[in-house]
C-alpha atoms as one frame of an Amber mdcrd trajectory, in Angstrom:
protein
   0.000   0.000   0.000   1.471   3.446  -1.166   2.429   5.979   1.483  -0.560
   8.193   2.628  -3.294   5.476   1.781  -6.071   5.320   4.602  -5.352   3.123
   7.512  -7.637   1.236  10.048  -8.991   4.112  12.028  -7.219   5.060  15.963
  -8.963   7.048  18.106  -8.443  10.302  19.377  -7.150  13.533  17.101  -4.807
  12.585  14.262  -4.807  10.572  11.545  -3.559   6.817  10.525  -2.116   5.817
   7.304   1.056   3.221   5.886   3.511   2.744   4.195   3.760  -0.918   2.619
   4.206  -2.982   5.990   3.802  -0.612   8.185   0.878   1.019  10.236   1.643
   4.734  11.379  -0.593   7.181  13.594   0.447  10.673  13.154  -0.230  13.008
  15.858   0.705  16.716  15.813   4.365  16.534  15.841   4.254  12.899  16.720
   4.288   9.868  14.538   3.986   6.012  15.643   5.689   3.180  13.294   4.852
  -0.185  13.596   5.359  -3.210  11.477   2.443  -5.475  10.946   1.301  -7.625
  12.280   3.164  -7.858  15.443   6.727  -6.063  14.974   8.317  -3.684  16.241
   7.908  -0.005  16.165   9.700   3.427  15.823   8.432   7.001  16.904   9.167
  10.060  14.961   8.821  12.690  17.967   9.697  16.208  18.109  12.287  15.678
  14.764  13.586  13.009  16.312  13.702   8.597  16.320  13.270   7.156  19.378
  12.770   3.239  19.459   9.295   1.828  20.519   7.734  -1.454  21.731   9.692
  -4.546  20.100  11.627  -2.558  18.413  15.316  -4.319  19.754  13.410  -7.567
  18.558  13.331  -6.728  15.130  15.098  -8.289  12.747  17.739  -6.079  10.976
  16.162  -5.622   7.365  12.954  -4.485   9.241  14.396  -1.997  11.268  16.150
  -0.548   8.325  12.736  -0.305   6.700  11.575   1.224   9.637  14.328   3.677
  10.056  14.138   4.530   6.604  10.497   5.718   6.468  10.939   7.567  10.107
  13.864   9.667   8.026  11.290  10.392   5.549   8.883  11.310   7.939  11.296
  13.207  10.096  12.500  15.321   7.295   9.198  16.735   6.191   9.512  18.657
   8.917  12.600  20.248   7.926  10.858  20.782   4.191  13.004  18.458   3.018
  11.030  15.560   0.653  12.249  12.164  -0.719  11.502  12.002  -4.423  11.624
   8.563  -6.258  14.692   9.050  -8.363  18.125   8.039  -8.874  20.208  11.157
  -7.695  23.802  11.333  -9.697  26.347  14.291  -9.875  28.718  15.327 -13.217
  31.915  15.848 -13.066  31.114  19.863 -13.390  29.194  19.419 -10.118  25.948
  19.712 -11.487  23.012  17.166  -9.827  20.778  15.122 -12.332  17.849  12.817
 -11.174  16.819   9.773 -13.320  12.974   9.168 -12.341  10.828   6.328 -13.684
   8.626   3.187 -12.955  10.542   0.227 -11.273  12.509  -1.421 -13.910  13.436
   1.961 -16.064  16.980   1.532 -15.575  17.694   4.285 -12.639  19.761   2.097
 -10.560  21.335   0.280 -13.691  22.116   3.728 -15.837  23.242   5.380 -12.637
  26.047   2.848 -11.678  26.468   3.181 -15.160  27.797   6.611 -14.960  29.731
   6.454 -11.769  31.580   3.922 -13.754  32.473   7.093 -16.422  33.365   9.715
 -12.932  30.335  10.735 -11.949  29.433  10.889  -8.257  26.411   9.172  -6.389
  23.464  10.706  -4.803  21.369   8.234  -4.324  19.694   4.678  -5.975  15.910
   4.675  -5.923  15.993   8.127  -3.830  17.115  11.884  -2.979  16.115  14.247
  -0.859  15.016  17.847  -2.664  14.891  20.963  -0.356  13.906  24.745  -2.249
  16.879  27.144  -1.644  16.881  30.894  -3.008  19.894  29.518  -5.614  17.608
  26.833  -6.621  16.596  23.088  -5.902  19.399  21.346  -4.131  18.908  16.956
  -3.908  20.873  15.311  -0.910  22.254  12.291  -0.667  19.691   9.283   0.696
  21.721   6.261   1.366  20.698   3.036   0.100  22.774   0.230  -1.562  23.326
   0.906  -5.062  22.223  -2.252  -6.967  22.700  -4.358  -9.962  21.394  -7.228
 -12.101  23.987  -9.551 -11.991  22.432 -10.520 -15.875  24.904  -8.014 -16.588
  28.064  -9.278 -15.729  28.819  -9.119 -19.511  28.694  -5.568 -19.317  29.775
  -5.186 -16.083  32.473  -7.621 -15.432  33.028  -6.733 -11.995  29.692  -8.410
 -11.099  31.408 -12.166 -11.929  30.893 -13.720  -8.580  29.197 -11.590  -6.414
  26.309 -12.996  -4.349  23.810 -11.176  -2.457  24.658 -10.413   1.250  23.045
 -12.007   3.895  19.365 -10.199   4.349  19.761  -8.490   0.995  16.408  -9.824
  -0.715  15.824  -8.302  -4.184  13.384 -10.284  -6.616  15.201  -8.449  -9.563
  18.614 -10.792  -8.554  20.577  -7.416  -8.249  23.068  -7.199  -5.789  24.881
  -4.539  -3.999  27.772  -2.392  -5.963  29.961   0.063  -4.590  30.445   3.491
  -6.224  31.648   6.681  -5.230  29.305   9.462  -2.574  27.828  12.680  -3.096
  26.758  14.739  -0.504  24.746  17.037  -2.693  24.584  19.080  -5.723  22.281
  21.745  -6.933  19.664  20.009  -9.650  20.826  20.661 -12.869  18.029  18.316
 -14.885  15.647  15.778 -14.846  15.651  12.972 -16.872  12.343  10.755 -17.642
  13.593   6.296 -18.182  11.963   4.283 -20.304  13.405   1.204 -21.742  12.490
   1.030 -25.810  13.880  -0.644 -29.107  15.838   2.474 -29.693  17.624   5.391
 -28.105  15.637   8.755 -28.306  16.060  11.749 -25.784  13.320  14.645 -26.122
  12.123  17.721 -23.695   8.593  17.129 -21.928   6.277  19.719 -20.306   6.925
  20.799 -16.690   3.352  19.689 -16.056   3.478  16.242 -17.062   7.069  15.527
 -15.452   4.814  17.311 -12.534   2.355  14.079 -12.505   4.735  11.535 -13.435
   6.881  12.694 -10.010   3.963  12.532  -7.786   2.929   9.604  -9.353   6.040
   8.135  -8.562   6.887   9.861  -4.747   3.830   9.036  -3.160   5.255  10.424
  -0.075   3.931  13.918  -1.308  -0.236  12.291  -1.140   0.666  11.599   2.665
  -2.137  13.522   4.219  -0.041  15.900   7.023   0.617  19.509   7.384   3.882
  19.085   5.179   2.311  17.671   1.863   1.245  21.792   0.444   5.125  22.608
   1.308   6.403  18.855  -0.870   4.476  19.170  -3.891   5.322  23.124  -4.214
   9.048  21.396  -3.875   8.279  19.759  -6.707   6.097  22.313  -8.716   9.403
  24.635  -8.408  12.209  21.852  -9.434   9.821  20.827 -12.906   9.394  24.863
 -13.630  13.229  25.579 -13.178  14.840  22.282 -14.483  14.939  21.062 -17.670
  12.949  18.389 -18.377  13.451  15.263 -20.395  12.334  11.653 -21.659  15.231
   8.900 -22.451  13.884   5.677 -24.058  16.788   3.481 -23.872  18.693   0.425
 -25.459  21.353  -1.718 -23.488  23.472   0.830 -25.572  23.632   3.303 -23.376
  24.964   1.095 -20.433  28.432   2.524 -22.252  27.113   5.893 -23.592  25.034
   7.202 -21.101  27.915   9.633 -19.661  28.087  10.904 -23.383  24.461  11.090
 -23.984  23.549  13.254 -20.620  26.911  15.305 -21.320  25.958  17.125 -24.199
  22.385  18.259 -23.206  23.272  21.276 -21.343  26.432  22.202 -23.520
């Protein structure tokens, strides 16, 4: 279940909602975690994580879950949103983030060009605050992964296995690349796998839906959601915008491709 979707009703003032496993009851500047059905749970209080009931019982992949949405939760309060994208930076220092469905190739193209020098911001997220120089995306910390289908392209992947706990249906496994701690957004760029290799603009009102289709976080019905999707109202009207269907081509040419659309 996306973030924000209704939730079995708790009484008193507030509201309930979840986030995949998780049941949370949002109170003022208080916000309960817990994992269904009987795990443990975190409390966002005040701007800060404090552990709940169970929560020392929980086994480690779970409380990284946990900890992960609290993070998201806790830095709404700071105006700071989590937007589904791959976050890389460009040798010039400029930040781009690679949106699409699951399966577009963010995590793929992204290792992709931190294999050509570019710098890391995040796998399947950033954070995006509004700044009076511009957007500026964060680093959120994940483990970069890849399909280990592609060890011909990626010959470094030849014998890697997953970690223990690392569960990923997709048979990727963990990669190593180099950290950014942020960059100012220089673009957006739209992924789409296709039988050929195309890049054109789109409209800053359907890159508009296709984020909030994609970052549910900004439906989650709190006092931050107005202050998240004007975040990302003000990073599709002062980015450029654009739409790369892709062939296993660019695994090698993305860096080249990207580089010469802000020349």
């Amino acid at each position: 279940m996306p973030p924000g979707a209704p939730a079995q009703a708790a009484p008193g003032p507030g509201f309930a909602w979840s986030a995949g496993p998780i049941d949370a009851f949002t109170n003022a500047d208080l916000t309960t975690l817990r994992l269904r059905p009987d795990g443990g749970s975190l409390i966002v209080a005040h701007g800060r994580l404090q552990r709940g009931e169970g929560y020392a019982a929980t086994p480690r992949a779970d409380r990284q879950f946990l900890a992960r949405v609290g993070a998201i939760v806790r830095l709404r309060s700071c105006d700071r949103f989590h937007v589904h994208a791959a976050g890389v930076v460009d040798p010039n220092g400029r930040g781009w983030l690679l949106a699409g469905d699951n399966g577009a190739g963010k995590s793929t193209l992204a290792y992709a060009l931190t294999r050509a020098g570019w710098l890391l911001l995040g796998d399947d997220g950033v954070i995006i605050d509004r700044t009076p120089q511009g957007i500026l995306a964060h680093a959120w910390r994940e483990p970069l992964a890849v399909s280990r289908a592609l060890v011909r392209e990626f010959p470094e992947l030849a014998g890697k296995e997953p970690p223990t706990g690392f569960d990923d249906p997709r048979d990727r496994v963990p990669v190593r690349a180099p950290i950014a701690q942020q960059a100012p957004v220089a673009a957006v760029v739209f992924l789409a796998r296709g039988d050929c290799d195309e890049i054109t603009p789109i409209r800053p009102s359907d890159a508009l839906a296709r984020l909030v289709k994609g970052s549910t976080w900004v439906l989650m019905p709190d006092g931050h959601a107005p202050a998240h999707l004007a975040a990302l109202k003000a990073l599709v009207e002062s980015t450029p915008l654009f739409q790369l269907t892709h062939t296993p081509r660019q695994l090698h040419a993305i860096a080249t491709t990207l580089g010469g659309l802000l020349l």
